[in-house]
N, C-alpha and C positions, 0 to 999 in steps of 0.2 A: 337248330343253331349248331355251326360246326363248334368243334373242338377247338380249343387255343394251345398255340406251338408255342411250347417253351424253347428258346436258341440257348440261352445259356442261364445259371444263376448262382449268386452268390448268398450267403448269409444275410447280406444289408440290401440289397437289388438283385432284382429281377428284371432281364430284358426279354419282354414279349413281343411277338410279329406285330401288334395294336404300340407298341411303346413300352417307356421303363416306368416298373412296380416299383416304389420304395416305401416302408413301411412306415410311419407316423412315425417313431420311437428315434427312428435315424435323420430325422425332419427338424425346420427352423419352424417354431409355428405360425398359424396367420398375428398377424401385429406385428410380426418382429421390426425393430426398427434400428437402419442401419446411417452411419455417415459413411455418405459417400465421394470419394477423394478424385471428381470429375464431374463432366456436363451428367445430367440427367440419361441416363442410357435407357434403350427401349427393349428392356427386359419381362417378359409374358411373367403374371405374378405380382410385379413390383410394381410402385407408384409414387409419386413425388409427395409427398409428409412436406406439404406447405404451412402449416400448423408452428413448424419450428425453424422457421425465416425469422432472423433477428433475434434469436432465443438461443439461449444457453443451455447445457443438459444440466438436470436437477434428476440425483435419485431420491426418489419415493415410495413411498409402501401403502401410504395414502390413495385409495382407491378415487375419493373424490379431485384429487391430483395427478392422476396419470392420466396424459394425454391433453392435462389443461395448462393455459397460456399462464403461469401464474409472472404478477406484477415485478417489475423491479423498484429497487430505490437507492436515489442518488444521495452519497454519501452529506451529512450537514455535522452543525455543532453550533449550540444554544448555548448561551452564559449570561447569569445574570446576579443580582444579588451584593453579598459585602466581601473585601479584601479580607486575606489575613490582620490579623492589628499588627502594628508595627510604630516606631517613630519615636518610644522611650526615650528623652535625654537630656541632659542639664544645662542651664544654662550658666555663662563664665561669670566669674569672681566679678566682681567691680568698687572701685570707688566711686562714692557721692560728692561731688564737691558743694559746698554750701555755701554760698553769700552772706552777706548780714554779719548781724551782730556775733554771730556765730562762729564761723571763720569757721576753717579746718573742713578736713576729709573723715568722712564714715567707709568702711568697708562692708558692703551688704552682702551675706551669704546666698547660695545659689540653692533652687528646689531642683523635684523632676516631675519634666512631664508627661502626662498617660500614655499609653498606647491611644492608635485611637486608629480604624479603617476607613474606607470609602465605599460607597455604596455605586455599584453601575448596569447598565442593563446593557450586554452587547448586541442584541436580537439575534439572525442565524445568518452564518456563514455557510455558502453553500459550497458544499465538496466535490470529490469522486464523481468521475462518472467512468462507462465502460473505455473510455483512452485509455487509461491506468492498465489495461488486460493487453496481455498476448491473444491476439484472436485471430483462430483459423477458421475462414469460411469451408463449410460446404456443403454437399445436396443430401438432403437427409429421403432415403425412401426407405419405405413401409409393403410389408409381404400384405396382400388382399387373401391369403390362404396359403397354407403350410408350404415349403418348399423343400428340396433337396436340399439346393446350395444358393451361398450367398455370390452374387459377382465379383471379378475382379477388380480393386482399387476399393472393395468395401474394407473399411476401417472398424476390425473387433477387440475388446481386451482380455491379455491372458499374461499370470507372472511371468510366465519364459514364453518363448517365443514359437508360436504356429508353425504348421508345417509350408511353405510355399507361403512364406509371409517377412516383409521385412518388418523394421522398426520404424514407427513415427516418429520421429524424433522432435522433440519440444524445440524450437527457435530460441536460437540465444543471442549473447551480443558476446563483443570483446571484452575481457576483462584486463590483459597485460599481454605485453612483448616480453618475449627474451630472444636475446643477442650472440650470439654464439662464431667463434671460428675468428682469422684472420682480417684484419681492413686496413687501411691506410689510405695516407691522402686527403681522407672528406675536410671537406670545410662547413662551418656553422651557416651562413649566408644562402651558399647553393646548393645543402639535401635537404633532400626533404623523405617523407616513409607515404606510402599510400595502399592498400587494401583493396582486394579484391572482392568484388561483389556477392553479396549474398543470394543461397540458391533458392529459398523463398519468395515465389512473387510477392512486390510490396515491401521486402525489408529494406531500411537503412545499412548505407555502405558506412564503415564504420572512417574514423580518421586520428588525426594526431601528429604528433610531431616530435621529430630526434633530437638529442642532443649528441653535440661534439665534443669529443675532448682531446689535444693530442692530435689531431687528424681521424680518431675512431670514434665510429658510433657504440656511443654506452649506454643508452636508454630512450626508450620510447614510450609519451605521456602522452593514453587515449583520450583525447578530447571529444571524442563522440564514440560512443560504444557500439553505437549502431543496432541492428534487430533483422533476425532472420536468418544467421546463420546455423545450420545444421553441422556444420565443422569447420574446424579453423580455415579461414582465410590465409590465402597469399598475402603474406608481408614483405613488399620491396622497398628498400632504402637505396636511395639514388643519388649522384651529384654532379651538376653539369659541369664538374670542374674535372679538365682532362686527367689530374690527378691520380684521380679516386680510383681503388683498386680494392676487390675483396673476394676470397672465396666461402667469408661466413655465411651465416644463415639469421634471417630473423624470425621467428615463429609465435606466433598467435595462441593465446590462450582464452579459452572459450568463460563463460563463466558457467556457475554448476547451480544445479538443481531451480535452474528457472522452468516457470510453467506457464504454460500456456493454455488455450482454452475453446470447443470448437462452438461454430456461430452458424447459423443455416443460414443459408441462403442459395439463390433460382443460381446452377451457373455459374459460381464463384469460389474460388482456391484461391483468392489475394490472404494476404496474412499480413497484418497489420500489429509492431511491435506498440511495447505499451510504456507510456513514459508516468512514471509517479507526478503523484497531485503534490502542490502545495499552496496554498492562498493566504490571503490576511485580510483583516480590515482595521483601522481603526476605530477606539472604543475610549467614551466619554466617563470620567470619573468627575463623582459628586467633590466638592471641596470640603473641607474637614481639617482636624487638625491644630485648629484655633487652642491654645490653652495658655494656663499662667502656671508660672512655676511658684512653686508655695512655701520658698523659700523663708525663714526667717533673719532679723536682723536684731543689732543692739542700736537701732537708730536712735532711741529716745536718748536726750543728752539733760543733764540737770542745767536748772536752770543757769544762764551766765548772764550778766548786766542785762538783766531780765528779759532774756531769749529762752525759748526752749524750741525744741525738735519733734515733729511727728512721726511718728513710724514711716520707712515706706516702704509698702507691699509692690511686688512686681505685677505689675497690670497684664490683661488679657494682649498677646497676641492672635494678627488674624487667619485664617486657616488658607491651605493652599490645597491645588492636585495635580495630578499625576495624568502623564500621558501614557498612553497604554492602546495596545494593541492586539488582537484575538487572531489565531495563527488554527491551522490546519491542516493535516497533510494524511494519503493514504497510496502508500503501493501494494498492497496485497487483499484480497478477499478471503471469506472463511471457504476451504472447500476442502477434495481428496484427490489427488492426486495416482494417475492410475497406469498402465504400460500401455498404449495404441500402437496395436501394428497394423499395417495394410497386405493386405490379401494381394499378392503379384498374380495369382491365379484365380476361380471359382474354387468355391471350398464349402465342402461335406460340416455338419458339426465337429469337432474336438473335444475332447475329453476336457474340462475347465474353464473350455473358451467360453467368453463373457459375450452378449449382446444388451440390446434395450430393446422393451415390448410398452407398447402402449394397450391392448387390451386388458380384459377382463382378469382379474389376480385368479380367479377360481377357475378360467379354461385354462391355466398352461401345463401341458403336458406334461409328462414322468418321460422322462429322466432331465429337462430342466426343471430348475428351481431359483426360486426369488431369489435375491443377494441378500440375505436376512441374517447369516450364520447362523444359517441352519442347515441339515444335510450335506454338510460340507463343504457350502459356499460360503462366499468372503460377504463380511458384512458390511456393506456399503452406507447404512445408514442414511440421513439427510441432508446432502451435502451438494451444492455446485461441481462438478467433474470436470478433474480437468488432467495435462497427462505434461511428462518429462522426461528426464532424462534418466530411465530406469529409479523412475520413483513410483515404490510399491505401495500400496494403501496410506499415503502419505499426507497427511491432515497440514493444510495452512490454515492461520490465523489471518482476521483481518485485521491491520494495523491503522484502523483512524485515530489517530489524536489530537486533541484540541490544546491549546497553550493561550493562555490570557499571563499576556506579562506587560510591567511595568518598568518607566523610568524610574531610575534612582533621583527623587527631588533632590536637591540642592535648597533650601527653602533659606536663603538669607532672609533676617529678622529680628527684631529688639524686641523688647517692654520698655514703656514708660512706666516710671515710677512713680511715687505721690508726689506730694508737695511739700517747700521747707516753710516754716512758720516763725516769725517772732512778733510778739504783741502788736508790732506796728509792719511789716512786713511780711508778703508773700514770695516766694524764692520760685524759680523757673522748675517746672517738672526735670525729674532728672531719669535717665535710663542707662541700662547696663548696655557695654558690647555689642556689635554687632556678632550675632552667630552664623553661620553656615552651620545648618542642620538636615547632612543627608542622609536618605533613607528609600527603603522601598518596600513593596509588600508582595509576595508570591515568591516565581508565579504560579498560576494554577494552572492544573490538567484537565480534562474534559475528554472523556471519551466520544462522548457524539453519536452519530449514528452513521454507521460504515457502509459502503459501497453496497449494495447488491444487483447482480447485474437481472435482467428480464430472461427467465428461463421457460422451459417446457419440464414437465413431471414426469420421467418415466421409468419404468423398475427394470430395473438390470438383473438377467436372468443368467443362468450359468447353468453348462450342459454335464451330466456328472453321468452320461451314456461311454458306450465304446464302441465305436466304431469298428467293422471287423475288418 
């Protein structure tokens, strides 16, 4: 066997006449798993990670979860059961007037009446689903055995920034105009402001509308915020009125710390902005509320030309209910928020730089290591991943909430009262005032159960090697 010629060599590689040496230590290992920010490239090594089509990344530590398809679920919110009590209150003064031998007015004193709820079952509102997400498709491959370097337009994370690597930047929308510099002339009827298109395929071009005042434009109210922007849009404000003259500026402000979140799929880089949930349904209350006020009176009267008076008690009123309505809403999921840059070049490991491995937790090499915070990687915990606008280890909440609210009744309503008496005569039932008795009960809250979107499990590993 002849002798092998070494041409040249370095600390990390070695170029031999047969090809280049590089040692394990300097290597991404087999499993590593990358998004990739373009078609499927035909790269010796790599292969298309069809597994996480339609799946979201999940870190895990969970060996039975790396690599598996785990469920999503679409946000809901159950309600059922009784109102807070509510509906305490008196009913008005009255006179009696009496017929007969009797003559004359009694004034009957006023009770109070109980609290009292309503009983209702709203069944489930169904919520959230993945619309509500910023989602960026793309091709996720997987090393079949260790490599040197990851491709170009591979997507990895690290707190600052790669060498030969820009920033991903999370998709945002507009938030506000500001106005700046000289105008005259405009008129209210013929300007208008209109926005330049977002660089994201798939986002919304944002829009909105100026007002005038004086002839100068003083503000501009976004009526669609739009999605997909990676920086502010061109804002031009125009008017077809030969008038118009300006050498101000109007400029676009983005909004901050929106996130977004990546989505596999064969082929695809559309990015698709995410509009917040909200629903309702209505919801049936039991009727209730029926009661007597248990007022006392000085009704009994002594006798007169041989007349006398019964008591009268305020008789039962009948009960009423409430329209009511069960509400819902979610724009955000629980997840962490992390820096995605894209590789402009092929690239060697980094000192810090982060990837995702779907094998085995006991084969990965020295000098990575799990995102456990341990050995001086960041602890990633169990969380949906998702990435922004230089947001570092950055925890969202997910915000489902449920709301069961009520109309304030109005519940017009009397009592009748007993009856008048004298030895030879019965007297017509008599009743106090009409009342107007308004009232409500809540509303209530309801957490529910929150969005989660359909992920893939895989542990995110971090290189704490150096490269010479």
């Amino acid at each position: 066997m002849p002798p092998i010629s070494i041409v040249s060599s370095t600390t990390s590689n070695f170029a031999f006449a047969g090809g280049e040496y590089v040692p394990e230590i300097y290597k991404f290992p087999a499993n590593t798993l990358i998004p990739y920010y373009g078609n499927t490239p035909l790269i010796s090594g790599w292969e298309r990670y069809a597994a996480a089509d339609g799946r979201y990344l999940y870190s895990t530590l969970t060996p039975a979860q790396i690599g598996a398809a785990l469920a999503g679920t679409n946000g809901s919110v159950s309600a059922s059961g009784s109102t807070p009590s509510a509906g305490v209150h008196s009913g008005s003064n009255f006179n009696q007037n009496i017929t007969g031998s009797t003559g004359g007015s009694l004034g009957f004193l006023t009770g109070s009446a109980d609290n009292h709820s309503h009983s209702f079952n709203a069944g489930t509102l169904n919520g959230a689903t993945e619309n509500i997400l910023n989602r960026q498709r793309v091709t996720f491959l997987r090393t079949k055995s260790s490599v040197a370097r990851i491709p170009a337009n591979s997507l990895v994370v690290k707190q600052t920034t790669p060498i030969n690597a820009s920033a991903f930047i999370g998709a945002q929308s507009v938030a506000s105009v500001t106005i700046s510099g000289t105008w005259s002339g405009f008129t209210q009827v013929t300007s208008k402001v209109t926005f330049s298109a977002p660089e994201v395929p798939g986002g919304v071009t944002a829009t909105g509308t100026v007002k005038i005042t004086g002839g100068v434009p003083t503000s501009v109210t976004v009526t669609n915020k739009g999605s997909g922007y990676r920086s502010p849009p061109t804002v031009t404000i125009t008017d077809t009125d030969a008038g118009a003259e300006t050498t101000g500026t109007a400029t676009a402000v983005l909004t901050t710390n929106s996130s977004s979140y990546l989505v596999g799929a064969l082929n695809n880089q559309t990015f698709t902005g995410g509009v917040p949930y909200s629903g309702g349904i209505g919801v049936t209350m039991s009727s209730n509320g029926g009661h007597i006020h248990m007022g006392t009176s000085t009704a009994y009267r002594p006798m007169a030309n041989g007349a006398y008076l019964r008591n009268y008690n305020y008789q039962y009123a009948g009960s009423h209910g409430h329209s009511a309505a069960l509400s819902l809403s979610q724009s955000t999921i629980s997840s962490k928020l992390l820096n995605f840059w894209k590789m402009n070049l092929e690239s060697r490991p980094q000192t810090d730089m982060i990837v995702m491995y779907v094998g085995t937790l006991g084969a990965i090499p020295a000098p990575w290591y799990v995102c456990d915070g341990n050995n001086g990687t960041l602890n990633l915990g169990s969380y949906v991943i998702g990435y922004g606008n230089n947001q570092w280890n950055v925890i969202t909440s997910a915000d489902n909430i449920g709301y069961l609210s009520l109309n304030t009744a109005s519940v017009s309503h009397y009592h009748n009262s007993g009856y008048a008496y004298t030895p030879n005569t019965t007297g017509s039932g008599g009743q106090h005032n009409t009342v107007s008795w308004s009232h409500t009960h809540g509303p209530m809250v309801y957490s529910g159960t929150p969005f989660v979107p359909p992920r893939i499990g895989v542990a995110f590993i971090q290189y704490k090697g150096v490269i010479p």
